[in-house]
N, C-alpha and C positions, 0 to 999 in steps of 0.2 A: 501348204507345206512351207516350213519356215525354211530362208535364202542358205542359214547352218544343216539342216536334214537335205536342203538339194544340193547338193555339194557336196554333203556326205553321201546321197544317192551316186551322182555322179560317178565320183574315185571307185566306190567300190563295184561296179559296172566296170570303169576301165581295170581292175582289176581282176575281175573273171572273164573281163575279153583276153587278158596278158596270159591269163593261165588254161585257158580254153581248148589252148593245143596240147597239153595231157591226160592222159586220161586221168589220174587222181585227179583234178584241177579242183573239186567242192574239199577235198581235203588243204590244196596248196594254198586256197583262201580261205579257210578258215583259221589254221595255221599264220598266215599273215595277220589277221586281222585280231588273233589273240597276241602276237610278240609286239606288234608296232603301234595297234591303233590303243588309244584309252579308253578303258573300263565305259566309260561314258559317253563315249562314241559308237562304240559297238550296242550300247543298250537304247543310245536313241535310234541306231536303226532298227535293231529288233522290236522295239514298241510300235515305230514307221511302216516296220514290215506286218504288224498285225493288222494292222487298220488299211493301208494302202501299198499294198508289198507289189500292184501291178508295174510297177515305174524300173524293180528292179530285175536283171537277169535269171534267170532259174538256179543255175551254180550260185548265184552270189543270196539267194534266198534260200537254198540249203545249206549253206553255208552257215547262214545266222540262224539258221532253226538247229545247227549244232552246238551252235554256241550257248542259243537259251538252254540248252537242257544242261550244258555242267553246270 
């Protein structure tokens, strides 16, 4: 895994630890991660999360699995 994909693993892990205490929280990070993060951020962890998605939280892997479908 490239040092840029763990990193990005990272953040968004501590990102659905921050939101873990609601219950929407796969909606409140997905939401994040389409208004702040770039187009190409979110697509290199969804390529990441196809191939090796054990690294990331369960909210933060449905998360991007909502995102690939819009």
């Amino acid at each position: 895994m490239s040092q840029e994909v763990e990193q990005l693993v990272k953040m968004v892990n501590q990102i659905a630890d921050n939101f873990s205490f609601h219950d929407d929280a796969v909606d409140r990070i997905a939401d994040h991660l389409q208004r702040f993060w770039a187009p190409s951020m979110q697509t290199k962890l969804i390529e990441h999360d196809r191939v090796h998605g054990a690294e990331l939280k369960p909210a933060a892997r449905e998360a991007l699995a909502r995102l690939a479908v819009e």
